[in-house]
Phi, psi and omega in degrees: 000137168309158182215167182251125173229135153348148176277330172305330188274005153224175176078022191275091121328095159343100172051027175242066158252344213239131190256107144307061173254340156147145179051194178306015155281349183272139193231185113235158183224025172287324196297323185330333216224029148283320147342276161298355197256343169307299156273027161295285187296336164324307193313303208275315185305308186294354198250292204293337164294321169319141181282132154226171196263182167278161206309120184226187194249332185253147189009053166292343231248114144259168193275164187237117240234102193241084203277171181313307182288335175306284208306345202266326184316321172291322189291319160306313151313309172298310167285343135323312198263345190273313194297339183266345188270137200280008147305330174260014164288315177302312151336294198297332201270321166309318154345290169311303208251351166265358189281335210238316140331313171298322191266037129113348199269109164275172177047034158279156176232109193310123168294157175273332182311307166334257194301011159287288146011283161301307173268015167300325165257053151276304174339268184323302155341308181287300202291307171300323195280323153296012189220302188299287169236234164102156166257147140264123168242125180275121170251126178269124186280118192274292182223147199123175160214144163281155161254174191218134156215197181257086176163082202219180186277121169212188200221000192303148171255159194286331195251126172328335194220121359277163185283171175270137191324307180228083222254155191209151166197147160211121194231112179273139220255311160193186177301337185246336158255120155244156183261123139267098126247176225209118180229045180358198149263327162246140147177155196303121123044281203231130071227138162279359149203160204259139159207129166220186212244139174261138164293147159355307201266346183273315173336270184325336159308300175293342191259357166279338163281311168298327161271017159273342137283325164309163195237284185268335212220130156227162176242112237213154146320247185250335192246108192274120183315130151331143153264124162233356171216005186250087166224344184260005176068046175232140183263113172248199171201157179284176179178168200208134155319146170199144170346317206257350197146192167274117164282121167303155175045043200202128124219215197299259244282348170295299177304352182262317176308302193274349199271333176286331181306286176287014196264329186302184187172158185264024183249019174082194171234184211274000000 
């Protein structure tokens, strides 16, 4: 059953910014993420103010208008919540523990001072590889609401180095906004960013996402979601078959989603 909770009485983790080893070995890396969290709500007021129009099927998609500091203060919120997001705590501890599986050890149980360790230069990282270039696309709930859990799509790798090649997110925001980015290998310049109104049925697509990522928690407003892929207590991910293999993170209406995104340009058409 839903339950109503404080915002203190959830999402806690235990000393976990502080790589705890002992004596003057002891670090935290929480102040990194005073910045964003301090301009989250400024970010989610600014976003949620943009006009967009109502939900239409066709050439919906328009430019957004982004100054530096917008984008980098967004690129900081984003990369704040994928490094906080407990998918990627779970990543490091699979890591680890497939690491310490080849050497013979099964059933390790990853220390947090570890896995703290690992994600202390994930920041910084993430706020460049989302600030140099990439699109943002705002997505707006027409009808509907997004949800929220410990879990969403992202493509970010666990180790500071190398960045990711090609990095996606679809990160919900609040209840009525959500960011697709996207940083391809090809794609126009400008306008950086984007905003269009999702139909019922796309809404819901994002919020089938978030529990397909999600493990323990999902979180809602007013509109309590269907369950539908949040039953095993696993941070799982989409994928789609390919000649070459399985693609992570993607499937047909997600790639239509970004392929429209990116199809918009300011030079009219073609």
């Amino acid at each position: 059953m839903p339950k109503a909770y404080f915002p203190k009485e959830i999402a806690k983790i235990v000393d976990g910014h502080n790589i705890l080893v002992g004596g003057p070995w002891n670090e935290t890396f929480e102040h990194q993420f005073s910045e964003p969290d301090n301009n989250i709500p400024s970010v989610v007021r600014w976003l949620e103010g943009l006009h967009a129009e109502p939900y239409q099927a066709t050439k919906r998609v328009h430019s957004v208008d982004m100054t530096d500091n917008d984008r980098l203060k967004l690129s900081q919120c984003l990369a704040s919540l994928i490094v906080r997001n407990p998918t990627m705590r779970n990543s490091i501890i699979l890591s680890v523990q497939g690491f310490h599986q080849r050497g013979g050890i099964v059933d390790y149980q990853v220390p947090g001072h570890l896995i703290s360790a690992n994600m202390r230069d994930l920041y910084s990282t993430f706020v460049r590889s989302i600030d140099r270039s990439g699109r943002f696309a705002i997505l707006v709930a027409g009808e509907g609401e997004f949800i929220f859990g410990d879990g969403f799509l992202h493509n970010f790798p666990i180790t500071w180095m190398p960045e990711p090649m090609n990095p996606v997110c679809l990160v919900p925001l609040s209840p009525k906004v959500s960011i697709l980015f996207q940083r391809p290998s090809s794609m126009w310049a400008e306008p950086r960013a984007v905003a269009l109104t999702l139909s019922r049925d796309e809404v819901a697509f994002c919020n089938d996402t978030v529990q397909v990522y999600s493990k323990d928690w999902l979180y809602f407003r007013t509109e309590m979601p269907e369950i539908t892929h949040f039953r095993d207590a696993k941070h799982m991910q989409w994928g789609m078959p390919s000649s070459w293999g399985p693609r992570p993170h993607t499937t047909p209406l997600f790639e239509r989603l970004k392929d429209e995104v990116l199809a918009h340009h300011p030079y009219g058409d073609d």
